[in-house]
DOVONU-470007 format. One record per residue: residue number from 0; x, y, z of N, C-alpha, C in turn. Coordinates in steps of 0.05 Angstrom, whole numbers. Atoms other than C-alpha are relative to their C-alpha. Example, Ala and Ser with C-alpha at 12.3 -4.5 7.8 and 13.67 -1.06 7.14 Angstrom:
// residues 2
atom i->0 | nX->18 | nY->-24 | nZ->0 | caX->246 | caY->-90 | caZ->156 | cX->18 | cY->24 | cZ->0
atom i->1 | nX->-16 | nY->-24 | nZ->-1 | caX->273 | caY->-21 | caZ->143 | cX->-15 | cY->22 | cZ->14
This chain:
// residues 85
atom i->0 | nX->17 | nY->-24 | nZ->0 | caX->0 | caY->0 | caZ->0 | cX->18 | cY->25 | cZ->0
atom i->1 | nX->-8 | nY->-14 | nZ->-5 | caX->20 | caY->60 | caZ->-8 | cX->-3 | cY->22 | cZ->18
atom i->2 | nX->2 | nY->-22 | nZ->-24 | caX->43 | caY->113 | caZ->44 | cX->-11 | cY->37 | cZ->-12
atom i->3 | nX->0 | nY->-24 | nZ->4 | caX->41 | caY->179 | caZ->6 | cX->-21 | cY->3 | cZ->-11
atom i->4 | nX->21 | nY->-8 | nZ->8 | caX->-17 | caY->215 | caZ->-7 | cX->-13 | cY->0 | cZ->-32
atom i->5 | nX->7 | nY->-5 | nZ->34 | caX->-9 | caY->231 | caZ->-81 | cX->1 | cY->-27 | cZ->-11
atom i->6 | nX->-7 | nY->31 | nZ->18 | caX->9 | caY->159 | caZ->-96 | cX->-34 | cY->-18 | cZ->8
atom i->7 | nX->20 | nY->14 | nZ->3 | caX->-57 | caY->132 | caZ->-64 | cX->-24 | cY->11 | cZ->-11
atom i->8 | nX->15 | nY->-11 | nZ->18 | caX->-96 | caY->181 | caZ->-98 | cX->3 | cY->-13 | cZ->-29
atom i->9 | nX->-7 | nY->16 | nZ->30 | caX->-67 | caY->154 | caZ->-160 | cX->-10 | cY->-22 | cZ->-7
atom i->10 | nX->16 | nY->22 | nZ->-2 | caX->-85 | caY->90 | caZ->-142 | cX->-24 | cY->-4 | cZ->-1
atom i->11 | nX->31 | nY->-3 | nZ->1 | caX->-152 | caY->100 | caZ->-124 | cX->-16 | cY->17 | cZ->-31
atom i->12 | nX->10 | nY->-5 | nZ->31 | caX->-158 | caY->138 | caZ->-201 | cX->0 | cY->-20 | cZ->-10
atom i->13 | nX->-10 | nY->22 | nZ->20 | caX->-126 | caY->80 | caZ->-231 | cX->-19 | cY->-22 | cZ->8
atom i->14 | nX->15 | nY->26 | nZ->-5 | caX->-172 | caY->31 | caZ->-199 | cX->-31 | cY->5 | cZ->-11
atom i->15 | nX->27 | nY->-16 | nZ->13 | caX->-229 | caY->74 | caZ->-225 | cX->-4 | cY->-11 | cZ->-21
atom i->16 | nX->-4 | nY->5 | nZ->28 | caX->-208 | caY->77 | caZ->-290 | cX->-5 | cY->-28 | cZ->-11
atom i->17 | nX->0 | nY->26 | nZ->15 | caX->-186 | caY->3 | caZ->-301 | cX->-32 | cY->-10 | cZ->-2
atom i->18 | nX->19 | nY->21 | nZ->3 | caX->-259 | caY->-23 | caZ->-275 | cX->-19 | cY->15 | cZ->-25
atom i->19 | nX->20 | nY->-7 | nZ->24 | caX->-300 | caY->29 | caZ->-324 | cX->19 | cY->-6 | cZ->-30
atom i->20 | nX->-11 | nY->9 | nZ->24 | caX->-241 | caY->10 | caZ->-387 | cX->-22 | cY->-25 | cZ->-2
atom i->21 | nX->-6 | nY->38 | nZ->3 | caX->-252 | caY->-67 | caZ->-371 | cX->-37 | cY->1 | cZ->-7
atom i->22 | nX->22 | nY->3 | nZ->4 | caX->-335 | caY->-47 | caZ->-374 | cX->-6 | cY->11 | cZ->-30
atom i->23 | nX->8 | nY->-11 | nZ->40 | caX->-326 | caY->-11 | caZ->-439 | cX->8 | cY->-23 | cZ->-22
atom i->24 | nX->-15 | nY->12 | nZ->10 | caX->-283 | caY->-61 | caZ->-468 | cX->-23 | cY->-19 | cZ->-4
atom i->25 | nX->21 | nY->22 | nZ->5 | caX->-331 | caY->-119 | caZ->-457 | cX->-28 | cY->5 | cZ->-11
atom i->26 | nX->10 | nY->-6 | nZ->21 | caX->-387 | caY->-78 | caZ->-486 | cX->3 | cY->3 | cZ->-32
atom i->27 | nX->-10 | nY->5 | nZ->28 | caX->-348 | caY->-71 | caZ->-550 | cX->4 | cY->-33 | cZ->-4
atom i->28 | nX->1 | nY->29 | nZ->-3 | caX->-338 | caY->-148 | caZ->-545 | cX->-29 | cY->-12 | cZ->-4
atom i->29 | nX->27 | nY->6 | nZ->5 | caX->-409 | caY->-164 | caZ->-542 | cX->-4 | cY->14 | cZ->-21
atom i->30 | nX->12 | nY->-2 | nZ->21 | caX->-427 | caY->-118 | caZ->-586 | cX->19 | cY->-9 | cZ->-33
atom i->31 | nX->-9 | nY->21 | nZ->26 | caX->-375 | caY->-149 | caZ->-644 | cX->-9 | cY->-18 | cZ->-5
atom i->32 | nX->6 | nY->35 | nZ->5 | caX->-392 | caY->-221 | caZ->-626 | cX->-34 | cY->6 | cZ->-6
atom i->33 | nX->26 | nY->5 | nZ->11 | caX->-465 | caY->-199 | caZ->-637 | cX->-5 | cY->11 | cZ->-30
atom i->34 | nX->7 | nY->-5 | nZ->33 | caX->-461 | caY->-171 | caZ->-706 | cX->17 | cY->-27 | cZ->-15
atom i->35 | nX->-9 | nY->31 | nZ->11 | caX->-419 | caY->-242 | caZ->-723 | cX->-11 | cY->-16 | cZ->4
atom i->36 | nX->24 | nY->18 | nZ->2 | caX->-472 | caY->-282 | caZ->-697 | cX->-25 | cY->6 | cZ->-4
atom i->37 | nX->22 | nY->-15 | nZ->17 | caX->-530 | caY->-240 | caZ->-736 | cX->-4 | cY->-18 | cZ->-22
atom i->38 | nX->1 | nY->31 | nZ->15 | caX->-568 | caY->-290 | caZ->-777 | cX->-6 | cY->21 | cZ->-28
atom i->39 | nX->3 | nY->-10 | nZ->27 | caX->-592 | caY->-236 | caZ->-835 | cX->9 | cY->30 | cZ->0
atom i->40 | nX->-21 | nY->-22 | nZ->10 | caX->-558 | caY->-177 | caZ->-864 | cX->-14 | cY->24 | cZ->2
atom i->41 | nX->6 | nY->-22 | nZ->-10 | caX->-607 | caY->-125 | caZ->-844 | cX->-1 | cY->2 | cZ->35
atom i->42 | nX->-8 | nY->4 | nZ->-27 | caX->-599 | caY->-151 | caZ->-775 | cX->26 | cY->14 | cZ->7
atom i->43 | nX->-31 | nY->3 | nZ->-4 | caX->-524 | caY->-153 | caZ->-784 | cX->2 | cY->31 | cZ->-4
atom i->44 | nX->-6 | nY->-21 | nZ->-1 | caX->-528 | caY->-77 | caZ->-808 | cX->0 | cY->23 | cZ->12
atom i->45 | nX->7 | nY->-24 | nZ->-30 | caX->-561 | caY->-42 | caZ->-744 | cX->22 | cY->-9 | cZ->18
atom i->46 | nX->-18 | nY->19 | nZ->-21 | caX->-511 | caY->-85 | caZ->-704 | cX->24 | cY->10 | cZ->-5
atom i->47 | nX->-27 | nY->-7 | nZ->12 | caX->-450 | caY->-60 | caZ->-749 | cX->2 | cY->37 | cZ->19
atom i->48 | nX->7 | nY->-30 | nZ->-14 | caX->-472 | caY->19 | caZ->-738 | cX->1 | cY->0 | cZ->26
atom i->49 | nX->-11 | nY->-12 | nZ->-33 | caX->-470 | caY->12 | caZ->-667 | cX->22 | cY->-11 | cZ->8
atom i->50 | nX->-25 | nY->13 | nZ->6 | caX->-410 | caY->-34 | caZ->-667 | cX->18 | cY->19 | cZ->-4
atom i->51 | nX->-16 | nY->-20 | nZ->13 | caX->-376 | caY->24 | caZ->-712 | cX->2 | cY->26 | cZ->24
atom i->52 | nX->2 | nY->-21 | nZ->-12 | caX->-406 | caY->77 | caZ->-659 | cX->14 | cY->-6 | cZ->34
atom i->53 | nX->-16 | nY->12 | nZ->-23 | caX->-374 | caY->43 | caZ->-599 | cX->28 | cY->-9 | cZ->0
atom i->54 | nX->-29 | nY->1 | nZ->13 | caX->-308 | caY->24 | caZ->-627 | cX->11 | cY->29 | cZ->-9
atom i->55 | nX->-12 | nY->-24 | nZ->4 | caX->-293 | caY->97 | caZ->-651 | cX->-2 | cY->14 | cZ->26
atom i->56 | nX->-10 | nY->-7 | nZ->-25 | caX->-305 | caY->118 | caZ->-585 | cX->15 | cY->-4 | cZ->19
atom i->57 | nX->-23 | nY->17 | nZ->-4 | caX->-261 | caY->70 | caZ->-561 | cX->30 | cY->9 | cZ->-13
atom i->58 | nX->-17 | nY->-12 | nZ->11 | caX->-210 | caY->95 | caZ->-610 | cX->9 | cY->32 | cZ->10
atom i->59 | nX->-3 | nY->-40 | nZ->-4 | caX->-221 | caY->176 | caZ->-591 | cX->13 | cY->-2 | cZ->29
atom i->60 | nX->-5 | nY->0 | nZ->-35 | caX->-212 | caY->151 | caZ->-511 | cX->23 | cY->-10 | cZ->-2
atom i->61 | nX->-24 | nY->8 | nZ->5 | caX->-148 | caY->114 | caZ->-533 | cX->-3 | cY->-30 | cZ->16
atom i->62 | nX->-3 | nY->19 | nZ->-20 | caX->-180 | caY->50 | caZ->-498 | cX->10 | cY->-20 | cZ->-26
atom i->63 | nX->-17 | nY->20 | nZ->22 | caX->-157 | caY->10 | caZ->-565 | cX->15 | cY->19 | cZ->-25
atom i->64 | nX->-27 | nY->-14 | nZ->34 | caX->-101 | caY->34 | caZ->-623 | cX->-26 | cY->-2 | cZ->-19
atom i->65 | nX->14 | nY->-4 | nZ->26 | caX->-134 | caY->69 | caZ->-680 | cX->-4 | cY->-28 | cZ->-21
atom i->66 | nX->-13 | nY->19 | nZ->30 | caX->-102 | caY->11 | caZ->-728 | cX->-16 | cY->-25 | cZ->13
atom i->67 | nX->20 | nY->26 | nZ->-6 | caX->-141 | caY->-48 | caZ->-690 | cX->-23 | cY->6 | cZ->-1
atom i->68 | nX->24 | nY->-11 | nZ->2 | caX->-205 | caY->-6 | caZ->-688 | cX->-12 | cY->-3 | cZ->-27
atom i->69 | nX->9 | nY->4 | nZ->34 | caX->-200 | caY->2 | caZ->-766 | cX->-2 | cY->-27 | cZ->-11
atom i->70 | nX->6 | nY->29 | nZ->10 | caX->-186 | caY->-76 | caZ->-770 | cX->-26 | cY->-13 | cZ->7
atom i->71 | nX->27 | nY->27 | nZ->-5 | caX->-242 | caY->-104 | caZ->-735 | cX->-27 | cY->9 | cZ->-18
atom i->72 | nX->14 | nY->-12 | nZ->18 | caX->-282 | caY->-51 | caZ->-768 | cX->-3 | cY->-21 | cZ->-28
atom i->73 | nX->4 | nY->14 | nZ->34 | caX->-262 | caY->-81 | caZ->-839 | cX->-14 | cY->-27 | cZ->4
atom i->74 | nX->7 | nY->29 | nZ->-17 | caX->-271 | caY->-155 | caZ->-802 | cX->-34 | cY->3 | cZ->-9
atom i->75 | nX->25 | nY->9 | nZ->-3 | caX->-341 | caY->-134 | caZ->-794 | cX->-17 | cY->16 | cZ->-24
atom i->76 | nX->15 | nY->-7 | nZ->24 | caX->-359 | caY->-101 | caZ->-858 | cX->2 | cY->-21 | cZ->-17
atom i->77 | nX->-1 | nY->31 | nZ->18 | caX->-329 | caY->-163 | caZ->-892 | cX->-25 | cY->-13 | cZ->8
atom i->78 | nX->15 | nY->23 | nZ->-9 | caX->-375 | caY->-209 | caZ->-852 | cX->-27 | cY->14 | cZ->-14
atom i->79 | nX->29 | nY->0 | nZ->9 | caX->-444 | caY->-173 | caZ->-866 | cX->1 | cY->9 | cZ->-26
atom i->80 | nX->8 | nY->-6 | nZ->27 | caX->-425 | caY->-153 | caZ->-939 | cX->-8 | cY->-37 | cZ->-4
atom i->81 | nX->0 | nY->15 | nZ->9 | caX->-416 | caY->-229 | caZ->-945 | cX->-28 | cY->-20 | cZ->11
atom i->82 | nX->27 | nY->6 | nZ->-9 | caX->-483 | caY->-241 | caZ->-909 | cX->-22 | cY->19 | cZ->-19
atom i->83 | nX->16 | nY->-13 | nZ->25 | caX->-518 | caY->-190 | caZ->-959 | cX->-7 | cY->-10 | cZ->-27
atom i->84 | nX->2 | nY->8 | nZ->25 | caX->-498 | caY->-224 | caZ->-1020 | cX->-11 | cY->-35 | cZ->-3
C-alpha cells in the first residue's frame, strides 16, 4: 500500500479507470460477437452501426489503437457484406 498521499490518490484513479475501461471493453466485445452471430444482413447492419459507434469511441478515448479499431471494423464489414450477397 502506499504511504504517500499523491500515490494513493493515484491509485484509487487507476482503480477507477481500469474497472470502467474493462466495462467498456466488454461492451465492445459483445457488441462485435453480436453482429458475427446475426443470422440476416439487415440484422447484421443495425448491429455493425452501433459496433462502428462504440469502437470509434473506443479509439477517440485511446481504450484501443486506432489501427485495430480500423481492422475489426473491416472484419465486420467483410462479414455482413458477405451475409448480404
Amino acid at each position: 500500500m502506499p504511504q504517500i498521499k499523491s500515490a494513493k490518490k493515484r491509485m484509487e484513479l487507476s482503480r477507477a479507470a481500469r474497472t470502467k475501461n474493462r466495462a467498456e471493453r466488454a461492451k465492445i466485445r459483445t457488441a462485435v460477437r453480436q453482429v458475427r452471430e446475426a443470422d440476416d444482413a439487415e440484422q447484421a447492419e443495425e448491429l455493425l452501426r452501433e459496433a462502428h459507434a462504440l469502437l470509434d469511441r473506443a479509439s477517440t478515448r485511446n481504450l484501443f489503437h486506432a489501427n485495430r479499431v480500423d481492422r475489426i471494423k473491416g472484419q465486420l464489414q467483410k462479414h455482413v457484406n458477405e451475409l448480404a450477397s
